[in-house]
N, C-alpha and C positions, 0 to 999 in steps of 0.2 A: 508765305511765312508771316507778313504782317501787314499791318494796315499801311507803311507805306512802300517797303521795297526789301529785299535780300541784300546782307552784309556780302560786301562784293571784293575785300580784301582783306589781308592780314590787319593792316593798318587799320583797317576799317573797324575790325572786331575788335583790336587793342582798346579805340577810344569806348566802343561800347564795354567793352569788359572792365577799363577806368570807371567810368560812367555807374554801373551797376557796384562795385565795391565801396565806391566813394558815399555812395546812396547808402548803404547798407553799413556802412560804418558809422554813419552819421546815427540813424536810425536807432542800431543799436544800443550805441551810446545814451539817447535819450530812452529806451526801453530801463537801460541801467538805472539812469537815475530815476524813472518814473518810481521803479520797484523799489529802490534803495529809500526813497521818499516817503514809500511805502510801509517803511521797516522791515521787509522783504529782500535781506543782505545777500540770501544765497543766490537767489535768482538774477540780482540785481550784481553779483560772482559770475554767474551765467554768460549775462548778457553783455560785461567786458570783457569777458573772454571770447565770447563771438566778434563784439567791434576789433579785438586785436587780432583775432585771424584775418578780418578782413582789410585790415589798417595794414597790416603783413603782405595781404595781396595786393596792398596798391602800389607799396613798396616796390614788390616784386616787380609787377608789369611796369613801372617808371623806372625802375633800372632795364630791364629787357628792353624800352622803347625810347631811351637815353638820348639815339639814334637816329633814331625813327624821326621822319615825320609824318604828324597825325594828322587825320582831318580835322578840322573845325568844325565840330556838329552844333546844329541850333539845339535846343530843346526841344522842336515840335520836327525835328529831320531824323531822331533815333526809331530806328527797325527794331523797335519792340513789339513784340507779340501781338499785347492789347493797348490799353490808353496809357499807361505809365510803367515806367520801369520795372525790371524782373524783381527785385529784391524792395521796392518800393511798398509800404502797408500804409492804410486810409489813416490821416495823422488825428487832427482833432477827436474826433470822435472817439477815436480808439484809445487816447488819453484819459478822457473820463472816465470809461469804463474797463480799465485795464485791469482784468488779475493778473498773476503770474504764469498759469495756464493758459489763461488767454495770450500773453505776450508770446509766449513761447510756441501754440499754433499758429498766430501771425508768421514767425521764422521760420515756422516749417514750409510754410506757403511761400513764403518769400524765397525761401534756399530752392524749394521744387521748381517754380516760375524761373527760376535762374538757370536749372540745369535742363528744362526744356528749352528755354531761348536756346542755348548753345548746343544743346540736341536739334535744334530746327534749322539753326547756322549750319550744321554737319549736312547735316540731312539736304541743303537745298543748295550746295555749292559743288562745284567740279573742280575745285580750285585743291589740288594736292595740299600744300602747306597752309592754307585757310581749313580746310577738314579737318587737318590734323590738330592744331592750336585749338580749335574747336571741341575735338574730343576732350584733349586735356583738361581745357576749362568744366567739360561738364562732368568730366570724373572728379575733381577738386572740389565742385559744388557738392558733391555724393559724399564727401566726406562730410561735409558741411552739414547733409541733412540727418546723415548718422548721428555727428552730435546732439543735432537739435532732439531725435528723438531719444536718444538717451537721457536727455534733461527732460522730457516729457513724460517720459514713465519714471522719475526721479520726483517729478512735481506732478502729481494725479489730480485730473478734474476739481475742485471743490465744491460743484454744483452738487446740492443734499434732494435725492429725489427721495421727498417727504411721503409719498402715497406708499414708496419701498416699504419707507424706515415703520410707515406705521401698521401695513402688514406684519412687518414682521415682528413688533409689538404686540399683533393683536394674534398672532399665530402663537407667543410664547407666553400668551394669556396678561400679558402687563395692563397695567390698566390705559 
């Protein structure tokens, strides 16, 4: 399941499933202001409304695990898939060059990455009530990615492919 090992309890997956919302709320939030910066108010509408679904779920799981105690994970002990978090996007870089479109494929990639992790947790455990919680998480992600692509067909590409635009210029005789 991942580069270091399979989520091996409930407990276990709460702090990852912390871990991934916390990431994704942060994130968000600075997608928000990147766009808002931008003049880009709706998106930057958008993308608070994603930090607060997931500022919602961290709520959530910190009441449910009120209780609980968690592991202590390092930062380099998390059973993430690949090298960084499910919900984690490349940060500098993708600052500089952020449209709105682009922010908003980043979240689609981010909400997908999320509900695979917890598709792979299902998948690689025998653990009754860890599969279960598992499922849940990765159905809640599914709503997540619904959103995101509703805001994605709501905000279309802005990339002008000019060889198009000037066929179809020279098809309708323009100069």
């Amino acid at each position: 399941m991942s580069r270091h090992r399979a989520i091996g309890s409930v407990p276990e997956l709460y702090a990852h499933a912390l871990a991934i919302e916390r990431e994704a709320t942060a994130r968000y939030l600075e997608f928000a202001d990147r766009m808002a910066d931008e003049g880009n108010d709706h998106v930057a509408t958008l993308f608070r409304s994603l930090a607060k679904f997931e500022s919602e779920h961290v709520k959530e799981l910190e009441d449910v695990t009120r209780d609980m105690e968690l592991p202590d994970i390092q930062a380099n002990q998390y059973a993430w898939l690949d090298a960084s978090a499910p919900e984690t996007a490349a940060h500098d870089l993708v600052f500089r060059l952020l449209t709105p479109h682009d922010a908003l494929e980043i979240a689609l990639d981010a909400e997908r990455r999320a509900r695979r992790f917890f598709d792979a947790v299902y998948e690689n455990s025998d653990d009754a009530p860890l599969r279960e919680l598992a499922l849940d998480m990765a159905r809640e992600e599914d709503d997540h990615v619904a959103w995101v692509e509703r805001a994605l067909a709501a905000n279309p590409d802005p990339h002008i492919d000019w060889e198009k635009v000037l066929e179809e210029r020279g098809a309708e005789g323009a100069p």
